[in-house]
C-alpha positions as CSV (number, residue, x, y, z in Angstrom):
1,X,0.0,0.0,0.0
2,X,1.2,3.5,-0.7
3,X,-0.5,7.3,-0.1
4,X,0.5,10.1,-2.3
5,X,-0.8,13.5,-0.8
6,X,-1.0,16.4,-3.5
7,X,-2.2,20.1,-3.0
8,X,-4.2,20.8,-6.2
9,X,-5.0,24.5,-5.5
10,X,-5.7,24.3,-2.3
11,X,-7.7,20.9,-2.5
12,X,-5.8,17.8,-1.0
13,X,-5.7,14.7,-2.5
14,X,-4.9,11.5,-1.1
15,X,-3.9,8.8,-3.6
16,X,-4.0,5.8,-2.3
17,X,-2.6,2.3,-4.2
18,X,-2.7,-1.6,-3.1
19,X,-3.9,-3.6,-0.7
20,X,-6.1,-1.1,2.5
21,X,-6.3,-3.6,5.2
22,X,-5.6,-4.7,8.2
23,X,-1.7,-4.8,7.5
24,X,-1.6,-1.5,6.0
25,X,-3.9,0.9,7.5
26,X,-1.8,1.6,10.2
27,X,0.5,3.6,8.0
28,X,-2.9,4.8,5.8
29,X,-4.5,6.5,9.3
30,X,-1.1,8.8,9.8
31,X,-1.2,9.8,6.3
32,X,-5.0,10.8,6.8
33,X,-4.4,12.1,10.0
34,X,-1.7,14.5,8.4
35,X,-4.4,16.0,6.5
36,X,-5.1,19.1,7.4
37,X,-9.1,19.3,8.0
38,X,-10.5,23.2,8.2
39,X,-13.8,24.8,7.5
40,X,-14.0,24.5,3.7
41,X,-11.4,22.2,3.4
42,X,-12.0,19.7,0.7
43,X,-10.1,16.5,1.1
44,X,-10.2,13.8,-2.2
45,X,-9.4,10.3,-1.4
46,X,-8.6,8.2,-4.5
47,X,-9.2,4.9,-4.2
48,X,-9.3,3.8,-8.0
49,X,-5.8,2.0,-8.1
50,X,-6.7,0.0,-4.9
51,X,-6.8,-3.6,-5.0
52,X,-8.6,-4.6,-2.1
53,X,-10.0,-2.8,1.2
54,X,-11.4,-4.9,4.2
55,X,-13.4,-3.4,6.8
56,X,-10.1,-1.9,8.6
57,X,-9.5,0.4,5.6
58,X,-13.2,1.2,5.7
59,X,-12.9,2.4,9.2
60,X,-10.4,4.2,8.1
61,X,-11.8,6.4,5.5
62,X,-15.2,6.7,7.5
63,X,-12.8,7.9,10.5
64,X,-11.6,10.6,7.9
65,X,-14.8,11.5,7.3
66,X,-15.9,12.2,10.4
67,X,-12.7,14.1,11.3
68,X,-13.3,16.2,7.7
69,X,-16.7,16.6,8.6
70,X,-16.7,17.8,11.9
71,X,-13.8,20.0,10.9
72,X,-16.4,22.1,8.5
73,X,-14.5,20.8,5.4
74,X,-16.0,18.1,3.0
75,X,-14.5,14.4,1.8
76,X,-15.2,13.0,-1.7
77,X,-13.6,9.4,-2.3
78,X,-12.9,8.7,-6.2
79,X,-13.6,4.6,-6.8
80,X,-13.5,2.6,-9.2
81,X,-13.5,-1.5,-9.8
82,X,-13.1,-3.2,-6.0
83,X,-13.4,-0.1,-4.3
84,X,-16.7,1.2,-5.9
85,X,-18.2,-2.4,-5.9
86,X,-17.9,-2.4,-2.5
87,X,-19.2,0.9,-2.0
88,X,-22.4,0.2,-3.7
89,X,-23.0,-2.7,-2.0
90,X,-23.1,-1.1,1.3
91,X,-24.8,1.8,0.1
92,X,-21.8,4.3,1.7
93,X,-23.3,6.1,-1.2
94,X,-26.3,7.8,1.0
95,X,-23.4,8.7,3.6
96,X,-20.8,9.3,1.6
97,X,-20.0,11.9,-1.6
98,X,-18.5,9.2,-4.0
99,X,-17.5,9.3,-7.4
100,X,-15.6,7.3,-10.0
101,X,-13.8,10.1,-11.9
102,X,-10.8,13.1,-10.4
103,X,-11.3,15.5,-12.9
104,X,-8.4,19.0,-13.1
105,X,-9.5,21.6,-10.2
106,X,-11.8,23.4,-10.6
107,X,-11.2,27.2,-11.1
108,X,-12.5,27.7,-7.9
109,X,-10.5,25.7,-6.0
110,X,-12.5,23.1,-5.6
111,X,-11.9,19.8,-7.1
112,X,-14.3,19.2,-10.3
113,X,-15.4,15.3,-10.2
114,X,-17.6,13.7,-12.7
């Protein structure tokens, strides 16, 4: 597993390859715990090169979540194949702002995804 942190105008994403479980998310909680979380903030997570995600790496991201979230900021997660899959079959969809595409920023600074 590896997490790539970029600053796209003032939008952070997290990229995030391999295997998210229970072996790995240790290191995968610093890196989202490094993120800075502010009213406003908008925090990506993409998941599209991940390869597998148990429910430790689902704690993980819904831990981010709630530590955007109560922060004022807002979390969008970018899946696609395993990762969004899983996503629709637990219906994180109604809790969670999910997408399958990490389009350029938008002029605004927010990040545009289809």
């Amino acid at each position: 597993m590896n997490v790539t942190v970029d600053d796209r105008g003032g939008v952070l994403v997290a990229h995030v390859t391999g295997e998210l479980d229970t072996y790995t998310v240790p290191d995968a909680r610093r890196v989202f715990e490094s993120l800075e979380a502010t009213s406003g903030s908008e925090v990506v997570v993409d998941l599209r090169e991940v390869t597998f995600l148990d429910s430790s790496g689902l704690g993980a991201l819904i831990g981010l979540y709630h530590r955007v979230s109560d922060a004022g900021g807002h979390l969008r997660l970018v899946c696609a194949g395993v990762t969004l899959r899983l996503m629709e079959l637990m219906n994180l969809g109604q809790v969670l702002d999910i997408s399958t595409e990490l389009d350029e920023v938008s002029p605004n600074g927010g990040a545009a995804l289809a």
